[in-house]
N, C-alpha and C positions, 0 to 999 in steps of 0.2 A: 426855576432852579432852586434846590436846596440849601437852607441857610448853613453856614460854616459849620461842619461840628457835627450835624445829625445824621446819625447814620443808624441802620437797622440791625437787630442782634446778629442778619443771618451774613451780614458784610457785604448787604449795598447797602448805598446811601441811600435815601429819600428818594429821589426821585428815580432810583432802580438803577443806577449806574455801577457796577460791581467793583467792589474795593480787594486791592489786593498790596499784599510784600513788592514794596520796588527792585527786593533782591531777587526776584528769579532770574532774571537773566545773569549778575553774578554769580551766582552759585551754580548754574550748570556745565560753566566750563569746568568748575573744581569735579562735580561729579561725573565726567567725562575722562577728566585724566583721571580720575581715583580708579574709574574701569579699565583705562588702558594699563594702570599701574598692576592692578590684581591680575589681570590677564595675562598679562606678560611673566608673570611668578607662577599660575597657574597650569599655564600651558608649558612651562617647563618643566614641572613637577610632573605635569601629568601624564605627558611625553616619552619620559623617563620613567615612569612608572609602567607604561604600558609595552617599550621595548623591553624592559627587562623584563617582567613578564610571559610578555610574547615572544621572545629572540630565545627564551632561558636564562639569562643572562643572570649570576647570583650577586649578590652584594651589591642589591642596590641603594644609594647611600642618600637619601633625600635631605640632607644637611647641603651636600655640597652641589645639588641640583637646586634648589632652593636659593641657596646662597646666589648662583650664578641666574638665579630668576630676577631677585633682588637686586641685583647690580644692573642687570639690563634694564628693568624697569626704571630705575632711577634716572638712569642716563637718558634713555628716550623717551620720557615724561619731559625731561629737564629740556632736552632740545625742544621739543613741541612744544612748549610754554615759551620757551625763550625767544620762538618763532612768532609767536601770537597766533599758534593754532588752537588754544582753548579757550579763545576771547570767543564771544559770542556770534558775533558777524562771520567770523569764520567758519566756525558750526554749522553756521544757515548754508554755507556754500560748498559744493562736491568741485567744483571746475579745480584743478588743481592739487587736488587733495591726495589721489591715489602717489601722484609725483612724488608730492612734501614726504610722506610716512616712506615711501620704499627711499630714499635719499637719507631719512634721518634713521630707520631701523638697520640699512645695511652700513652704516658708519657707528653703529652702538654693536653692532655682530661684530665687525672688525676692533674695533675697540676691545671687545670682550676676548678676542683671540689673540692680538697684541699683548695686553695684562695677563691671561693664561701662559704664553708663551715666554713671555718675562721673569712670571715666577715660576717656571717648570710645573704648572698643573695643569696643561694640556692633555696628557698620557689618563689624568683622571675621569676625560669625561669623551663618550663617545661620538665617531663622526655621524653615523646615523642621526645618532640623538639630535645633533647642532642641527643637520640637513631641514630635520623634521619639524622640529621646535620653530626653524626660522622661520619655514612654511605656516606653521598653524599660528604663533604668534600674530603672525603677518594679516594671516587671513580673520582674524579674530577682530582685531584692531581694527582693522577696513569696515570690518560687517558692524562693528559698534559705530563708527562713523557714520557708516549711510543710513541707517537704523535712529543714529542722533540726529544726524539734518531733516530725516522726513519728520521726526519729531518735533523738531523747532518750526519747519512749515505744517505740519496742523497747528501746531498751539499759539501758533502766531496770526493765524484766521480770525476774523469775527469774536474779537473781543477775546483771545485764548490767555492763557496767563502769560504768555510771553508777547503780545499784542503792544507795543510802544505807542504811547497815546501823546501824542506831540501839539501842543498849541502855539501858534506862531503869533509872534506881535510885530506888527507894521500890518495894515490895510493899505497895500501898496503894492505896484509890479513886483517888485522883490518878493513881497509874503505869497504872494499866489503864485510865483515860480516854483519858490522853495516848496510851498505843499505839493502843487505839481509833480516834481520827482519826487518827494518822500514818498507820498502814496505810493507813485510807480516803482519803488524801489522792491528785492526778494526780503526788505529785511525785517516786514510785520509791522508797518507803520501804521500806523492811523492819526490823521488832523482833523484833532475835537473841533478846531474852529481857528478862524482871522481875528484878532483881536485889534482895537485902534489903539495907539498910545499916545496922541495925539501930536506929532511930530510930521504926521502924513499932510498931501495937498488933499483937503477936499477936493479936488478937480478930479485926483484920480480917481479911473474907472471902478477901481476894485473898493475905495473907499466907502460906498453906499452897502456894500453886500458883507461887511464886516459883521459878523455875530455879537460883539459889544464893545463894552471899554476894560480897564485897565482894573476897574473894579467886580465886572462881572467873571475877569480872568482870574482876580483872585478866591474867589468864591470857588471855583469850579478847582484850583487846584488843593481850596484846602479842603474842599468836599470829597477829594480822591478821585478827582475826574481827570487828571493829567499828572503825566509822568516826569513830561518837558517841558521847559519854555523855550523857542527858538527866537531870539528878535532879530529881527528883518527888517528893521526900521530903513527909511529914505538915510541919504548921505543929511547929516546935522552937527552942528555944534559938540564941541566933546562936554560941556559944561552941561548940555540937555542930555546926551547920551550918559551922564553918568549917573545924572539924578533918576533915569530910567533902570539901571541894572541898580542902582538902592534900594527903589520902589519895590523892586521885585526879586530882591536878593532878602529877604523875611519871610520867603514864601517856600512849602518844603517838599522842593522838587530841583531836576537840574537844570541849568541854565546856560545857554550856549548862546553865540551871538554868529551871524551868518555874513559875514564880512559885506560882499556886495554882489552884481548881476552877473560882472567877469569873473565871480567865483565858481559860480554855478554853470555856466559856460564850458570849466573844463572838469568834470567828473570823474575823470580817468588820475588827475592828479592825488598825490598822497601830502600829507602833513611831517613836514622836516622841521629841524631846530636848526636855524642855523643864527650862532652869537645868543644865544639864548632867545630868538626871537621864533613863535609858532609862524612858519610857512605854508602855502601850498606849492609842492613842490612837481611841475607839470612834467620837464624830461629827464630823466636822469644820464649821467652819463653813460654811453656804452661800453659793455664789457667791464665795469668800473671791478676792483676789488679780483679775486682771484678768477675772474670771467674770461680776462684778457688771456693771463697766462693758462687756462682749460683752451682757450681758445686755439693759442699756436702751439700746445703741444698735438692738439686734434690733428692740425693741419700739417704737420710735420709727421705724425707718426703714421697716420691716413695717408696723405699724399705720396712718401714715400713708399708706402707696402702698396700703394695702387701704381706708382710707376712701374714698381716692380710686377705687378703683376700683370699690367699691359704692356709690356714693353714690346715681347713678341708679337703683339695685334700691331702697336703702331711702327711695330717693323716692315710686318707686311703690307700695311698703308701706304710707307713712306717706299715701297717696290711699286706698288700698284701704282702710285701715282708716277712714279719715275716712267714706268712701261709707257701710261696711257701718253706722254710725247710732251714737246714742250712746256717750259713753266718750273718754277720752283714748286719745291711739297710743300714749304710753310708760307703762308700767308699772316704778316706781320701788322697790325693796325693800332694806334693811337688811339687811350682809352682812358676817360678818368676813372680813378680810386678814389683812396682813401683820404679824405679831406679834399678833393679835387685833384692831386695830383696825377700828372699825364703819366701811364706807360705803354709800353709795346703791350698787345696781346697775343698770342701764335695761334693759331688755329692751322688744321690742314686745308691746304688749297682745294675749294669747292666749284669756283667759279673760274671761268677766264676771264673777268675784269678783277683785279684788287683794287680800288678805290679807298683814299684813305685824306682827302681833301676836304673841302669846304662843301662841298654837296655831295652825300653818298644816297646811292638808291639803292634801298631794302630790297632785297630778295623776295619772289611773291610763288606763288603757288602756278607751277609750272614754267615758271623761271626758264628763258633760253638761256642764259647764262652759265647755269647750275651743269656741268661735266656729269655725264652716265656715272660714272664712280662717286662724285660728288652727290647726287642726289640719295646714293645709298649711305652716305654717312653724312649726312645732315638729317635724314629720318630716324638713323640710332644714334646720334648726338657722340657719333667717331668725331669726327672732326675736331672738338671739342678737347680731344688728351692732349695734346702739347701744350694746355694749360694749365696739365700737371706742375712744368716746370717753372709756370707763373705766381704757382702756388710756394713750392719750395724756396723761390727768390723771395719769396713773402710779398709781391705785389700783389696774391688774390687770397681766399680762402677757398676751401671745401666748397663752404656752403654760405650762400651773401648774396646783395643783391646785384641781376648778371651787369655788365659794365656795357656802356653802349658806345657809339661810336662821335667822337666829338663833334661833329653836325647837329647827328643827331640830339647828343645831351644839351646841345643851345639851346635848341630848337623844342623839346619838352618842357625845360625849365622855365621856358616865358610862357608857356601855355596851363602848365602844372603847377597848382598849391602844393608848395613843400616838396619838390619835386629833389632838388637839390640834399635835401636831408639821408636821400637814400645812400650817402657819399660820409655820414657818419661812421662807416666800418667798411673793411674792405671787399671788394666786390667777392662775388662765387662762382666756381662752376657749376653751379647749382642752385635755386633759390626755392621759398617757400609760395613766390607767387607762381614761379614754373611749375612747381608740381601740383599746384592747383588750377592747371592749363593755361596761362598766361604764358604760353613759349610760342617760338618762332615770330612772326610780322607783329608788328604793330602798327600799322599804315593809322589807325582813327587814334583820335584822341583819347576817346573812351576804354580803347583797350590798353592803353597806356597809362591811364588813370587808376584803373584796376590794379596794372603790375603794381604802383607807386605804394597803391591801400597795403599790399601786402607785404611788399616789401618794408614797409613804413611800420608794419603790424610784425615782422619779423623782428626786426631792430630793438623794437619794445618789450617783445618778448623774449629775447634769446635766452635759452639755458641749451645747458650741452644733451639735453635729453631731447632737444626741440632740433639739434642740428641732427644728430641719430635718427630721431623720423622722417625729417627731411631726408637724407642718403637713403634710407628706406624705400622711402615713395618714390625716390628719384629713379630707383633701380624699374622698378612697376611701370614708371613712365616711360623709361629708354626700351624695356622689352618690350611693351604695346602700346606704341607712339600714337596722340591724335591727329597734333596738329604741328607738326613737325614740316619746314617748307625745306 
């Protein structure tokens, strides 16, 4: 290894290891918004320059097309920053991204036509032009995004300049967890090495296969061979643990410390402030912040135009049923919600047993139970509209995980991890593990396990653009049923 300090004119060190600026990865979220900033002024200009043009259109005024590029771009620069979508980790990632831009671009449209419309200079600028402009801004934006993230995964290969060169201190289960996911992570890691700090048991396994000590560490980060320091040290004294981040707080690189083994355990969790103190913050609450209320105007303004709009179907349902001979048309069953609480669910009568006790037996595929009319609307999920009005009482949503029958939910919850959690937000006539064909029976465990993942996976994820797909798909699933009993 190369003594502190020597390095070659052509910017490696000694021993070939290529030195580089630690600011690239800051700097390319600045040149990232700087693109979406000039695009967004450009494409309005240029927009406007080519209808008028092409349409005929005379007097064309590129002050006030310009002006109105200017203003746009500020705003949705400013929400993308605001969001930490030019932070660099973000960059690296498409999963979400098409989402973010079209939510933060058409609230900087509207914004721009509220302010026009306020100071009477709407009349100035024309609808084409806006149509078009939103269009091509739109699509510009996007194209420099995916264009940046493939960017960021080459250069983040085999030593690229955006390549994060992480050395971890503890020679311990902790340090070789932690490199473990770094390595496997999209975000261009690389672990130079395990370092000892001498706080570790010799006993552990990992302690013999450590690359050095605490001195060869500092060699290698002043030689430009590390980016990071991560310590991963065993559980120790705070007296040792301090005199460790001094040792190594002289050294010119950043320095993170990696809490413990139950940190790394949940990945999924984010970094909160709560009392001025850095957490990892594993559930959030659901629906927290304006979620809740997108949530029941969904379900109210939805449910409502779809009573209305079935109302003649479940009219003739509730004929049909009446004809086909004794029995009531609605079939009423006890069901937990939201936070646990019990309600009525209505469903149209399918069966001639209604059970609704202490033992209920699932309906199965070919079902003697299941009524000739009944079997036709339990395969296109008829049955299911009278809890339209489940919805409007506010005991369901739209769209949630579906509510089961109180036997049954015992009976899951002692057999299922987290099973219980699916009772965070109110059930649906619809869900995201149903349209991923988790509907009808669940007789095994495993298919029960499944609904839970997703529904479990719904709850985490919910945005109103995630309940929109879901209705979507649902629709795809009611017209060409698979597994419907």
């Amino acid at each position: 290894m190369a003594e502190s300090g020597v390095h070659s004119a052509d910017g490696f060190s000694a021993d070939g290891v290529r030195r580089r600026a630690p600011v690239a990865r800051a700097l390319f979220g600045d040149i990232v918004q700087f693109f979406d900033f000039v695009n967004v002024i450009f494409t309005s200009v240029g927009v406007a320059y080519l209808y008028h043009r092409f349409a005929f259109q005379a007097g064309f005024d590129f002050q006030s097309y310009a002006t109105a590029g200017i203003v746009a771009a500020t705003v949705f620069s400013t929400l993308m920053r605001r969001d930490g979508y030019y932070e660099f980790e973000q960059l690296a990632r498409l999963d979400g991204l098409l989402r973010a831009i079209l939510a933060r671009w058409a609230l900087t449209v509207l914004g721009l036509l509220a302010f026009a419309f306020a100071m009477k200079l709407s009349d100035s600028y024309s609808r084409v032009w806006l149509f078009a402009w939103s269009g091509a801004a739109l699509a510009v934006v996007i194209s420099v995004r995916v264009a940046a993230a493939a960017f960021v995964h080459r250069m983040s290969r085999d030593g690229g300049v955006f390549a994060r060169r992480v050395a971890v201190v503890g020679a311990s289960s902790l340090g070789l967890k932690f490199a473990e996911r770094a390595v496997a992570s999209p975000q261009g890691i690389s672990v130079v090495g395990v370092y000892k700090c001498g706080l570790e048991d010799p006993r552990d396994a990992q302690y013999a296969h450590a690359k050095g000590g605490l001195d060869d560490l500092a060699k290698a980060a002043r030689n430009g061979e590390v980016d990071d320091i991560v310590i991963a040290a065993p559980r120790t004294a705070p007296e040792d643990m301090s005199g460790l981040i001094r040792r190594l707080s002289i050294l010119p690189v950043s320095i993170a410390i990696c809490p413990n083994i139950h940190w790394l355990d949940h990945l999924g969790g984010a970094i909160a402030d709560v009392g001025g103190v850095r957490v990892l913050s594993l559930y959030r609450r659901p629906l927290e912040g304006w979620g809740g209320v997108a949530k029941t105007v969904e379900d109210y303004v939805f449910g409502i135009s779809a009573l209305i709009v079935f109302a003649p179907v479940m009219a003739l349902i509730a004929l049909a049923l009446k004809l086909q001979g004794k029995g009531p048309i609605l079939f009423a069953q006890q069901r937990h919600g939201f936070n646990n609480a019990v309600f009525k669910v209505y469903k149209f009568r399918t069966m001639t047993a209604a059970d609704d006790g202490a033992v209920i037996e699932q309906a199965k595929t070919g079902d003697a139970r299941i009524t000739p009319i009944g079997r036709f609307l339990r395969r296109y999920s008829l049955d299911e509209l009278p809890q339209l009005f489940n919805v409007i009482r506010g005991e369901m949503s739209l769209v949630g995980p579906r509510p089961h029958a109180l036997a049954h939910n015992h009976q899951y919850a002692r057999m299922i991890e987290n099973y219980s959690g699916r009772h965070k937000v109110k059930p649906g006539l619809t869900g995201w593990a149903q349209v991923n064909g988790y509907r009808g029976e669940t007789s095994e465990r495993e298919q029960m396990a499944g609904r839970v993942r997703y529904d479990l996976a719904y709850i985490d994820n919910w945005s109103l653009w995630f309940d929109i797909k879901i209705l979507i798909l649902t629709v795809r699933a009611v017209v060409f049923p698979k597994n419907a009993v």
